[in-house]
Z-matrix of the N, CA and C atoms (Angstrom, degrees):
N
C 1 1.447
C 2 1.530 1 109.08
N 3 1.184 2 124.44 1 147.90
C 4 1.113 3 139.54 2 -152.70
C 5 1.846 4 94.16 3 -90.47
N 6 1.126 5 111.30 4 132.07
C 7 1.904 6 141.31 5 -158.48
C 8 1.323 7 105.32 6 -68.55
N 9 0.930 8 106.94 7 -87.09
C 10 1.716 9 120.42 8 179.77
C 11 1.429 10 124.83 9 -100.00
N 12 1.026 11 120.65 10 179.18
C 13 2.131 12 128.17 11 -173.96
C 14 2.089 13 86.23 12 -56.26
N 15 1.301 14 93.20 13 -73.40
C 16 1.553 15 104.81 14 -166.92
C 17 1.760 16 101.90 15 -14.44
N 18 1.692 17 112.41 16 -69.99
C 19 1.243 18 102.71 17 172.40
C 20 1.476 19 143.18 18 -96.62
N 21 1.116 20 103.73 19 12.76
C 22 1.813 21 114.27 20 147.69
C 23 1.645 22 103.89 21 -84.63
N 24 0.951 23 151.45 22 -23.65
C 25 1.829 24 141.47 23 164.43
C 26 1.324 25 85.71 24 -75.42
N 27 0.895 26 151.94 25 -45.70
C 28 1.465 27 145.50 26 -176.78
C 29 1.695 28 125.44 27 -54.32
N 30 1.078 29 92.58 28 -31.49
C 31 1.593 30 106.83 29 179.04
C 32 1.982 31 95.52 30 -119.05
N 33 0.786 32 122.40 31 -35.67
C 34 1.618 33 115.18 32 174.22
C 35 1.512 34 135.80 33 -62.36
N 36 1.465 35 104.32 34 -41.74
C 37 1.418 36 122.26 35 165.24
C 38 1.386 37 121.24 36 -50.84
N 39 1.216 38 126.78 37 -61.81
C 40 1.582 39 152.12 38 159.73
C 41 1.826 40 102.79 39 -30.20
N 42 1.106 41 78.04 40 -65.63
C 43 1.705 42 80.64 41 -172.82
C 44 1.372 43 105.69 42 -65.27
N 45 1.675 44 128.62 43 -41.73
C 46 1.207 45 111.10 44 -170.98
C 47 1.982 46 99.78 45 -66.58
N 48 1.036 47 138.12 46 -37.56
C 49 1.546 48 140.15 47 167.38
C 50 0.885 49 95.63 48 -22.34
N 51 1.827 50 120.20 49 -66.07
C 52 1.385 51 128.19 50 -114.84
C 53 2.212 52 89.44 51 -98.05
N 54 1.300 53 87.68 52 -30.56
C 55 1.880 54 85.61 53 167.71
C 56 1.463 55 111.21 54 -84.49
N 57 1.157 56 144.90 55 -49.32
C 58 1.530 57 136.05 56 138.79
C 59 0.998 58 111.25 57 19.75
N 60 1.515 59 112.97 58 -89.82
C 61 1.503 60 134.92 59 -179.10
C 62 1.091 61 115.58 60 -50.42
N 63 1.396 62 119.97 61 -58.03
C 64 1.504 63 128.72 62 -175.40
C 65 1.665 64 108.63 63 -64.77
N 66 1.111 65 149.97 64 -31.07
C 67 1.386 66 161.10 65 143.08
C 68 1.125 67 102.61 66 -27.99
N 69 1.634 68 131.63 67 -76.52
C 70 1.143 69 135.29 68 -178.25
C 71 1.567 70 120.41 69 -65.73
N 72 1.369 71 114.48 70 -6.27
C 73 1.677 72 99.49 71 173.40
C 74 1.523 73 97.49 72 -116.38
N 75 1.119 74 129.41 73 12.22
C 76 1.402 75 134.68 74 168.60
C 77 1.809 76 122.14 75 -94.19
N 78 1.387 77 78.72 76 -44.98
C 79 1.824 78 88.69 77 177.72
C 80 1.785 79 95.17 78 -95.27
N 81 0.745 80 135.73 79 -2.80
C 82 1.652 81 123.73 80 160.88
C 83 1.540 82 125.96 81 -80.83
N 84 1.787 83 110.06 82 -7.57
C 85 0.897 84 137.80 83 168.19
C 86 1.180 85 119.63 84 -82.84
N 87 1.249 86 108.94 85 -63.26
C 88 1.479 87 121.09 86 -170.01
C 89 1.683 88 115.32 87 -132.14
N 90 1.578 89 108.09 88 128.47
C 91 1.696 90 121.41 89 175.52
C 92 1.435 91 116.40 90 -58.31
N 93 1.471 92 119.91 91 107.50
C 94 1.685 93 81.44 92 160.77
C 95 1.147 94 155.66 93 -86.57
N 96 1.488 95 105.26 94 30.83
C 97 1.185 96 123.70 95 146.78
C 98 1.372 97 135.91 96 -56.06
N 99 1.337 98 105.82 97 -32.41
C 100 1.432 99 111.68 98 151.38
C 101 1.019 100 136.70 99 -62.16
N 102 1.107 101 105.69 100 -22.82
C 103 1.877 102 96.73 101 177.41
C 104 1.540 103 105.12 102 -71.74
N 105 1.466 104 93.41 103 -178.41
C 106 1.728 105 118.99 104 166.63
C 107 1.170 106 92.73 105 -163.82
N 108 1.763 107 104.88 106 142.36
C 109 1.573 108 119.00 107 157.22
C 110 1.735 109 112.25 108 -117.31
N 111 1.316 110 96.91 109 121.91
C 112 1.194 111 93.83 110 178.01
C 113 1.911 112 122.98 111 54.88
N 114 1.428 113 83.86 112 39.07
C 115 1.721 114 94.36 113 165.33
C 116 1.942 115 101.47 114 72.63
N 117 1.344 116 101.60 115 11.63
C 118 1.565 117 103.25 116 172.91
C 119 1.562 118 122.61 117 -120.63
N 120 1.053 119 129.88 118 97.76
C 121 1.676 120 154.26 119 -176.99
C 122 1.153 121 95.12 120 -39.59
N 123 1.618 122 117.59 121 143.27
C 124 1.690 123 123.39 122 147.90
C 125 1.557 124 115.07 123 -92.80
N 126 1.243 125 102.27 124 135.68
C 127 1.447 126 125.02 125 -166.20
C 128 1.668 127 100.40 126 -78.18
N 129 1.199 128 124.64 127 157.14
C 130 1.574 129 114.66 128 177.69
C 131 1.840 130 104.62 129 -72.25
N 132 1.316 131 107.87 130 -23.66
C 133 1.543 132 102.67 131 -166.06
C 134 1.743 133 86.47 132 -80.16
N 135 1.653 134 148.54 133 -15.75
C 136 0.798 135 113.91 134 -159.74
C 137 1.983 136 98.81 135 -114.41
N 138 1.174 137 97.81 136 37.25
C 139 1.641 138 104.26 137 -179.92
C 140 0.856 139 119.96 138 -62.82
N 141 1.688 140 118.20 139 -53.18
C 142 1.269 141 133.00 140 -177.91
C 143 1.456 142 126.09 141 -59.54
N 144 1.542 143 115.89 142 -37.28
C 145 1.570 144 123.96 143 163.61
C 146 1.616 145 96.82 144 -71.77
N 147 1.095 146 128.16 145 -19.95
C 148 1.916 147 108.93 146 164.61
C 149 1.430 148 107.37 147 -64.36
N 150 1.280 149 137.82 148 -65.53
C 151 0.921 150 155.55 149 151.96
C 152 1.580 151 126.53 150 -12.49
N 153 1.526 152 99.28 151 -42.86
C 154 1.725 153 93.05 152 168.05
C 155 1.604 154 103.89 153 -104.30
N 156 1.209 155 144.45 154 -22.51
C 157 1.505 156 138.35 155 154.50
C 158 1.494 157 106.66 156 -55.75
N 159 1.174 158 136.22 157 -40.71
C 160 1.496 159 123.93 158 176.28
C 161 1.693 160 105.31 159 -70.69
N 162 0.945 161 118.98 160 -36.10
C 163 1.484 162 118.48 161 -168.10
C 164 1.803 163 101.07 162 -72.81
N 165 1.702 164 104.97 163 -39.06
C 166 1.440 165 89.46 164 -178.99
C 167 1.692 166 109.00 165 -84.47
N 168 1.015 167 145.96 166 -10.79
C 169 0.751 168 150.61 167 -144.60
C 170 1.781 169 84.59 168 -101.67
N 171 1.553 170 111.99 169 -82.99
C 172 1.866 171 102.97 170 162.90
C 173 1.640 172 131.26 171 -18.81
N 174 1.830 173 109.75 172 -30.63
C 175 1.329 174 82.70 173 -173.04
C 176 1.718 175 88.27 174 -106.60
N 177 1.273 176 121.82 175 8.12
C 178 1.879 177 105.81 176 172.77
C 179 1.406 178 87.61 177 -69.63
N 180 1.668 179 126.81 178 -48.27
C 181 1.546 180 95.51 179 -161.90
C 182 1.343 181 133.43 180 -72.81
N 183 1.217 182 102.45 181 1.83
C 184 1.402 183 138.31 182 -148.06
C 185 1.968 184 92.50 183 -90.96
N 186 1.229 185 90.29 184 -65.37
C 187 1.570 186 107.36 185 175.63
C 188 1.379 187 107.08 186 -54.06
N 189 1.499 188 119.07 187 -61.88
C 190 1.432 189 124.46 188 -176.47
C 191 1.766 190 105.43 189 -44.89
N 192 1.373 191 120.73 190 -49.45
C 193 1.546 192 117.98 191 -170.69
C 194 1.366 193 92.91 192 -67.22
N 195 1.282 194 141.25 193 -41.79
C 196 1.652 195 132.92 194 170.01
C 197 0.835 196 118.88 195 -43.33
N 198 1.474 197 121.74 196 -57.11
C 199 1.708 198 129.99 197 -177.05
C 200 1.585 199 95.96 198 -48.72
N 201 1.560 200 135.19 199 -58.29
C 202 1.362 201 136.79 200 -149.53
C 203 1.662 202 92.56 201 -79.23
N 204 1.249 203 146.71 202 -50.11
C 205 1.161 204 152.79 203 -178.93
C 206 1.583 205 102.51 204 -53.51
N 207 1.507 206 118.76 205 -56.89
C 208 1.321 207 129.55 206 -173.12
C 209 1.393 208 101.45 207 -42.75
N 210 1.481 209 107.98 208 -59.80
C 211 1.696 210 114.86 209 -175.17
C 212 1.365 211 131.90 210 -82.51
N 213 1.507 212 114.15 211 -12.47
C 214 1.217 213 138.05 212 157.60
C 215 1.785 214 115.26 213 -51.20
N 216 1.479 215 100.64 214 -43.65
C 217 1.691 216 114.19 215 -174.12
C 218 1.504 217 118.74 216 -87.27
N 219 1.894 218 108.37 217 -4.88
C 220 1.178 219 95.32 218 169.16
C 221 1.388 220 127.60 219 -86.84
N 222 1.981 221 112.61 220 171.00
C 223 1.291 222 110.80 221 -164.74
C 224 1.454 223 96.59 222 -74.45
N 225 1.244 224 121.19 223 173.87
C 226 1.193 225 142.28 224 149.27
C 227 1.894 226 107.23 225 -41.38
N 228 1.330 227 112.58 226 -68.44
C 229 1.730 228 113.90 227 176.85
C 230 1.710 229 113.84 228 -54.87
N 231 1.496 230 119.10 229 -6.64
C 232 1.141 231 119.32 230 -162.17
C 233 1.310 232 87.50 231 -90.24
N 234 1.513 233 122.56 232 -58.45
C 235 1.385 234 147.13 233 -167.22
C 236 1.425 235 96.02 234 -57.94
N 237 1.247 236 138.35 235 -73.20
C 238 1.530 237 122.27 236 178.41
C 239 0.974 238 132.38 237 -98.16
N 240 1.465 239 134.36 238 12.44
C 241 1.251 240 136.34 239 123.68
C 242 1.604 241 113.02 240 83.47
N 243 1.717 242 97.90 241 33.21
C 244 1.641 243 117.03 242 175.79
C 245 1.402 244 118.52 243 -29.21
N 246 1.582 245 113.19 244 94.28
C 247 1.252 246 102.28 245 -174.63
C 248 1.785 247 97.53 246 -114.07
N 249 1.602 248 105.19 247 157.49
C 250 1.907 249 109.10 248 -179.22
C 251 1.244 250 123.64 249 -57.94
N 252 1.795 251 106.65 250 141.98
C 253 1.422 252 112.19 251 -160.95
C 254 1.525 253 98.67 252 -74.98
N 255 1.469 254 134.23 253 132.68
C 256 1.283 255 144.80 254 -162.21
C 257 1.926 256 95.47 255 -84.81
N 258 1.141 257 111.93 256 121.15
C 259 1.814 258 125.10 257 -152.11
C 260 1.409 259 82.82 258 -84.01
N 261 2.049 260 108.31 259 140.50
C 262 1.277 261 116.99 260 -172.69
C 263 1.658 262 85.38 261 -127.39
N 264 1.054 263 120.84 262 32.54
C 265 1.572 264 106.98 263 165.85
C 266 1.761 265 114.11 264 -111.96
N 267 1.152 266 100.93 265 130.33
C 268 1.349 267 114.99 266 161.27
C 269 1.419 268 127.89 267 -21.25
N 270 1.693 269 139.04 268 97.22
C 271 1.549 270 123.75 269 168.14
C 272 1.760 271 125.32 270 -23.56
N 273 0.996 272 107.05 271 151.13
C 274 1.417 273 116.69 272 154.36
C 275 1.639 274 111.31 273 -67.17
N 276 1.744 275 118.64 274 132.11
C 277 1.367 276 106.86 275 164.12
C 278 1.063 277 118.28 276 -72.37
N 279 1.496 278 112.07 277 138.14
C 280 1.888 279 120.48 278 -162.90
C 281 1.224 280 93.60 279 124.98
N 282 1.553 281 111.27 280 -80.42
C 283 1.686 282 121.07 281 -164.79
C 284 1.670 283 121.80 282 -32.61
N 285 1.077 284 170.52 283 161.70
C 286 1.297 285 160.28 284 -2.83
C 287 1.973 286 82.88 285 95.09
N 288 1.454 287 100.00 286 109.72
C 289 1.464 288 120.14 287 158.68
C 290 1.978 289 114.54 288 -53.42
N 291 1.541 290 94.40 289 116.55
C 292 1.418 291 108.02 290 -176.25
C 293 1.635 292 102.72 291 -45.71
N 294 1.362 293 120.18 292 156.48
C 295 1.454 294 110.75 293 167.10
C 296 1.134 295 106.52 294 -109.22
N 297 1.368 296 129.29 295 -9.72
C 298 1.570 297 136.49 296 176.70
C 299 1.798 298 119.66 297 -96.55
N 300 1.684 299 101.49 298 4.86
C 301 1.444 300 85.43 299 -179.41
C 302 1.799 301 101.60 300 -106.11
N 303 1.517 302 84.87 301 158.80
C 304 1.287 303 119.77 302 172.23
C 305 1.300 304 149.92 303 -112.60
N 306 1.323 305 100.39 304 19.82
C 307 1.510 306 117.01 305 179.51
C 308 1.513 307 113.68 306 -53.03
N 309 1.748 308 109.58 307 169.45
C 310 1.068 309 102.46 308 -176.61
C 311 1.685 310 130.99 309 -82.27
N 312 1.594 311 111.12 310 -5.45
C 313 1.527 312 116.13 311 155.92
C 314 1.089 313 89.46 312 -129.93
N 315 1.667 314 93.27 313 174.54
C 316 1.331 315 126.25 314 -175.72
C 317 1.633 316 96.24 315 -71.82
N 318 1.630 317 94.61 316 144.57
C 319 1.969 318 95.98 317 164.65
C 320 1.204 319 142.72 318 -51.72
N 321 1.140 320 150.98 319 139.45
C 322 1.251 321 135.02 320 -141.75
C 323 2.014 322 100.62 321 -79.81
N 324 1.030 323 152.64 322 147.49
C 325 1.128 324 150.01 323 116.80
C 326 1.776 325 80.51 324 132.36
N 327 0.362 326 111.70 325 50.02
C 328 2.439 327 122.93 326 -160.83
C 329 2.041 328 85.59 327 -138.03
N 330 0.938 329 112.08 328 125.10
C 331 1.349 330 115.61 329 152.24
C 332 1.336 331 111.91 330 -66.68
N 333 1.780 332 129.65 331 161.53
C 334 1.128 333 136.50 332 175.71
C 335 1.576 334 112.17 333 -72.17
N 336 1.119 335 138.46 334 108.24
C 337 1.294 336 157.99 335 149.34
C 338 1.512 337 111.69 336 119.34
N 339 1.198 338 113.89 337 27.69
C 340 1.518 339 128.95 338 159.77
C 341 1.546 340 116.46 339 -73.94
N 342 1.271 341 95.41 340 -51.60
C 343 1.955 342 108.04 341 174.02
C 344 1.424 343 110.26 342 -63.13
């Protein structure tokens, strides 16, 4: 799923177009007055709730084919997200105590909870 605003407007925008469009070459086709579900007629007063359930309904799928494209286009480094192996070797005495290691004691000449 897409991270931040940047790429949800990225995949949201499109789709809201892309249901726009699709609304208007669907209902220029066809009344929904014509339909029936299940042996039940649309009333003229209830056109308009056809009209906004088809429209949302166009841009979830709309969004959904974004989401699959969105994640389809990422890199490989995006997808696993290679981050540095955290160093399990011991300082040199002298050196400045690692702040990233993790060994299983503290370094030798290191006070206890300095490491």
């Amino acid at each position: 799923m897409p991270r931040n605003a940047r790429e949800w407007i990225a995949v949201l925008w499109p789709a809201f177009v892309s249901a726009c469009l699709l609304e208007m070459v669907v209902f220029a086709a066809f009344d929904p007055h014509d339909f029936s579900l299940f042996g039940w007629q649309i009333d003229a007063e209830q056109r308009e709730a056809v009209y906004s359930l088809a429209f949302f309904a166009f841009w979830a799928i709309a969004t959904a084919t974004g989401v699959v494209t969105w994640s389809l286009s990422r890199s490989s480094e995006e997808i696993n997200r290679w981050q540095r192996p955290v160093p399990l070797t011991v300082p040199l005495p002298g050196n400045p105590p690692n702040p990233d290691y993790r060994g299983p004691n503290p370094p030798p000449n290191v006070p206890p909870g300095a490491a």
